[in-house]
N, C-alpha and C positions, 0 to 999 in steps of 0.2 A: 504494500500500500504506500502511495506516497501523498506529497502535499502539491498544492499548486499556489504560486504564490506570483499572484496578479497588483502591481504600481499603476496604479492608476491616480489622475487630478483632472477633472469636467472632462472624462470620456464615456460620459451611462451610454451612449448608443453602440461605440464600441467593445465595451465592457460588457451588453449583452449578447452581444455574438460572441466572443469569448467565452461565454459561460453557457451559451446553448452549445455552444461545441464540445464541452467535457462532461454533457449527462450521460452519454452511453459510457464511459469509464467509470461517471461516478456508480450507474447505476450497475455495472460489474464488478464493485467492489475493488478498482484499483487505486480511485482517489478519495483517500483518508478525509480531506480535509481542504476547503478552498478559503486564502485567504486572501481579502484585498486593502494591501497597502495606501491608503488615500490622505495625498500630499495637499489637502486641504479645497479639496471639491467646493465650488458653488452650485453646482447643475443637481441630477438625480441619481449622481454615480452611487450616494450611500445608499439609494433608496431600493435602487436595481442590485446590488450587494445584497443588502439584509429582505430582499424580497427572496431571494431564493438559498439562503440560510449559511450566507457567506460568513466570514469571522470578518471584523475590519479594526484593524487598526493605524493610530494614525504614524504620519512618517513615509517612508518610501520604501523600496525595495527590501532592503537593510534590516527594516523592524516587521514587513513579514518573515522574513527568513528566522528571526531572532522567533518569531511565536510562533514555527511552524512546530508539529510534532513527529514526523515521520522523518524517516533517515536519510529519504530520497526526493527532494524537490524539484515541480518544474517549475520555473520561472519564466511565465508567458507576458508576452507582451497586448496589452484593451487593441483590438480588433483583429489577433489573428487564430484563426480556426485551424484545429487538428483535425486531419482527415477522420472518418468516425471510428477506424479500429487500430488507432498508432497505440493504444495501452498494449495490443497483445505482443507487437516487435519490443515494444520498449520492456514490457515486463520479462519476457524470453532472454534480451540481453540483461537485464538487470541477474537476472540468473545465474546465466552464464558466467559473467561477470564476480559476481558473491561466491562461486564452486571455486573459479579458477584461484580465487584470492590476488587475483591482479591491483595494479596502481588503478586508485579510483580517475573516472570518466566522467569525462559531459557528452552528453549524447545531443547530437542537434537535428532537426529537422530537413529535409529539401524545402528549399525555397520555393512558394510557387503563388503566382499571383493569378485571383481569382477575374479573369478576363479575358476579351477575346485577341487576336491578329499578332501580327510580328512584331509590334513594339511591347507587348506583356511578355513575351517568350524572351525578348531581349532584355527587359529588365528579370526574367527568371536564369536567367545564364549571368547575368551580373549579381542575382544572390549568390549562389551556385560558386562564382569565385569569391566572393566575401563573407571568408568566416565571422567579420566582428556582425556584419548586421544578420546573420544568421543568430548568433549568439541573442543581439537585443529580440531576435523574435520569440523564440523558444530554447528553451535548454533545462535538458532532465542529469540533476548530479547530486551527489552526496553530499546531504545541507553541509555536514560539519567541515569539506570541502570549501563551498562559498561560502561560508563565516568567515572562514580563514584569509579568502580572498588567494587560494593556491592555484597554478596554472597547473591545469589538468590537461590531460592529454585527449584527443578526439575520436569519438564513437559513433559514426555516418548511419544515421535510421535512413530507411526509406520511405519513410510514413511522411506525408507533407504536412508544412506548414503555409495553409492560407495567407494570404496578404490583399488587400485591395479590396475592391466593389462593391463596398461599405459607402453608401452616403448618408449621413443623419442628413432629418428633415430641415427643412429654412425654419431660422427662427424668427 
């Protein structure tokens, strides 16, 4: 079981697709626990949080990880979506991983932007080569790892990570 440990500050329209996108895990029993870090929201990001039985505290990234309880957190970024069965890859290597007794990992996502023609496949070929913004999208690692702020070594899931074709309404 792990935690997911969502930063968010006035993103409630992307903060709900992030979190309709982790109910098939939660409801498989791989995510312990969601919680979202809010670096002092004006909008309904508390609202959409504690609507669907978030933890929140306040602060950033930093003080979710500090409240998480499971030993394996992802660190997602308010609007992007896990394909619907990235728990079962990611729990398989997390396995793997625990037998072998290897140096802990971060495991990161494929990049992939939800949209159509040559200029979305271009910017998924420009995640693709940039691990850092891979990293701010998604990344599943051993909290006591990211407390530490330790350069982990890299574990390629093939399970994508959404990006784009998210518009909140006009206000």
């Amino acid at each position: 079981m792990i935690s997911v440990v969502i930063a968010a500050k006035d993103q409630e329209y992307l903060l709900a697709e992030t979190l309709a996108a982790l109910v098939p895990a939660a409801a498989d029993g791989f995510v312990r626990e969601v919680i979202v870090a809010d670096g002092g929201s004006s909008d309904g990001t508390r609202t959409v949080a504690d609507a669907v039985g978030c933890v929140i505290v306040e602060g950033e990234a930093e003080a979710g990880l500090e409240a998480a309880r499971a030993d394996w957190v992802l660190m997602v970024a308010p609007g992007v979506r896990l394909e619907s069965d990235w728990f079962r890859e990611a729990g398989i290597a997390m396995q793997r991983l625990q037998r072998s007794g290897s140096k802990p990992v971060a495991m990161l996502f494929r990049g992939a932007i939800d949209d159509y023609g040559w200029q979305a496949r271009g910017r998924e070929l420009a995640l693709k080569l940039s691990r850092s913004s891979r990293r701010r999208q998604a990344v599943l690692a051993p909290r006591k790892a990211l407390l530490e702020g330790k350069k982990l070594a890299v574990y390629a899931l093939r399970a994508r990570a959404f990006t784009g074709g998210i518009t909140p309404p006009p206000e």
